[in-house]
N, C-alpha and C positions, 0 to 999 in steps of 0.2 A: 544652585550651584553655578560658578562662572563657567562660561562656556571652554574655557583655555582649559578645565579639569575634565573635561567630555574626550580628550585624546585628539578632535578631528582638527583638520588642516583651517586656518583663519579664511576668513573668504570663502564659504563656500554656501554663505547666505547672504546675499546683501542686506546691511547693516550692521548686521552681529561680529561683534567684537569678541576680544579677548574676556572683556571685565561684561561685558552681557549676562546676566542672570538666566542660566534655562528653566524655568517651571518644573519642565518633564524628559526627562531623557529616556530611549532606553538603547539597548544592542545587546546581540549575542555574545556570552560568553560561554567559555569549555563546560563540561560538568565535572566532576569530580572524579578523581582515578575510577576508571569501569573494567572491568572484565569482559572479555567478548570471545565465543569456541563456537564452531559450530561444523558441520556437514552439509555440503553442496552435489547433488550428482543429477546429470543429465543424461536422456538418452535418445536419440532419432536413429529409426529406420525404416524402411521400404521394405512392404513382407513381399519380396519377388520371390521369396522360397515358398510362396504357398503357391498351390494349382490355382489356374483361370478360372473364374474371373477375381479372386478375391489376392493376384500379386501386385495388382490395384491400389490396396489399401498400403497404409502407413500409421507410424504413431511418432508424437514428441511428446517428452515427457521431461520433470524437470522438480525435484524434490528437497529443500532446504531447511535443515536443522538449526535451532539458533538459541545459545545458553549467552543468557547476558545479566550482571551483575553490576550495581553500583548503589554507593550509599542515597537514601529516602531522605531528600529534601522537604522542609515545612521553613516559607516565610525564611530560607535564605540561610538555614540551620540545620544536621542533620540531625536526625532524627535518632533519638535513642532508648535503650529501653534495658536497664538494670546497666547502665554503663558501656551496652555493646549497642555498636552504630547496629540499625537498621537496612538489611539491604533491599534493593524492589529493582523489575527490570528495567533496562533502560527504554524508556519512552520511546514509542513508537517503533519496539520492535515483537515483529511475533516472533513464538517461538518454533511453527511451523505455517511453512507456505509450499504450493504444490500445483501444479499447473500439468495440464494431459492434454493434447488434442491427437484424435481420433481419423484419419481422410482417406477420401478414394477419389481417385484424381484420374483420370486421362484426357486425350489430346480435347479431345468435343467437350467434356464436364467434368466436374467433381465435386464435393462437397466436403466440409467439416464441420466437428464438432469438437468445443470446447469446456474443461472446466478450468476455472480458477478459484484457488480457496486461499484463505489467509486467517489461520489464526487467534483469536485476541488480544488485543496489546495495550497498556497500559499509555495513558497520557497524563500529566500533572495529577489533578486528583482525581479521576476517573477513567477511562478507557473505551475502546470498543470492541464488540463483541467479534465475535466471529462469522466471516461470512464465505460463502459458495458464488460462485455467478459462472451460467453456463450458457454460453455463446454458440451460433452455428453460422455457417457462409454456404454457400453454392454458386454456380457459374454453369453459363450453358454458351458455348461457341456456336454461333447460326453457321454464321460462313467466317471466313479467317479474318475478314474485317469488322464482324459485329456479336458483340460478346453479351450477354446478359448475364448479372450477376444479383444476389441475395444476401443481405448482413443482415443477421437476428443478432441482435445485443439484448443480453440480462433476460434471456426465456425464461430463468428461477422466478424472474420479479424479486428478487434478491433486497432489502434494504438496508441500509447502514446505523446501526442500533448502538448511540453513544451513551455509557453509564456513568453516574459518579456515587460520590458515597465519602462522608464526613472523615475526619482525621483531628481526634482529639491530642495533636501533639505528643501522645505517648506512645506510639506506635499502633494503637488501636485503631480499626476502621472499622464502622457501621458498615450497616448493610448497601449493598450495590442495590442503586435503584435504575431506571430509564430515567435518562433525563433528554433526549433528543432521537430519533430516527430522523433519515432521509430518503426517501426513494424515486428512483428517476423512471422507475416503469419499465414495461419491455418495448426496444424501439427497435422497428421493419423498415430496413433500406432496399429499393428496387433502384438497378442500373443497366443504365444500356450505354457501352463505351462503342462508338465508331472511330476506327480508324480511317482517314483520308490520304 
């Protein structure tokens, strides 16, 4: 394809022309009319109505609903089946996600605790599954200028498990298989911030 049919501004490769042949293009384009509903609701407080020592603690929390609709793309086509398009969700959304953390906090220390979950959600021809990861921090004040703190990241060992699964053009899918995990382990941060 000449380069002039690619849409972008001349000059912004040296040499390449108008009448230049590209091999391979590609760029983002929209997807198709989608549907999108969902519920969002948050909440943070400080339980100072509970007796000492636990007016201490606190919680944030944070809970998202997600209904998402659009026609099943194959090879740039949608997908049909007895004449009625195919619908599937839109790519790389779950349909719930939800995040809590837990803390008790005063002047000298505190600590928290974390989860975060998302899920499964669907990408081109496969997806990934659903996952948890549960985090904690801590901090201990020596004196007003020397602080020590603790970040535990992914205590679950949590890892990220991507599937896929064939699509004979007629709206049928085989079975979901693993086709990749990732896992990055549980990682221990120790710090010590001095103010001067």
């Amino acid at each position: 394809m000449p380069y002039s049919s690619t849409g972008l501004e001349e000059g912004l490769y040296p040499g390449v022309t108008a009448t230049t042949n590209v091999s391979e293009y590609t760029r983002s384009v929209n997807l198709n009319e989608a549907k999108l509903s969902g519920f969002e609701h948050s909440a943070q407080s400080d339980f100072f109505f509970l007796p000492a020592p636990f007016n201490n603690m606190g919680m944030v929390a944070n809970v998202t609903f997600i209904d998402s609709e659009t026609p099943k793309v194959v090879n740039g086509q949608n997908v049909q089946v007895n004449g009625q398009v195919v619908q599937s969700q839109i790519y790389g959304m779950s349909d719930l996600n939800h995040n809590v953390t837990l803390y008790y906090e005063t002047e000298k220390w505190g600590a928290r605790i974390s989860s975060n979950y998302r899920s499964d959600y669907l990408i081109d021809t496969g997806g990934f599954n659903a996952t948890q990861y549960i985090d904690a921090a801590a901090f201990y004040q020596i004196t007003p200028r020397i602080r020590l703190s603790l970040d535990a990241v992914n205590l679950s060992d949590e890892r990220e498990e991507q599937t896929n699964s064939f699509n004979n053009g007629f709206g049928r899918t085989g079975a979901t298989r693993l086709w990749n995990y990732t896992t990055s382990g549980r990682t221990i941060f120790l710090a010590a911030n001095l103010q001067f």
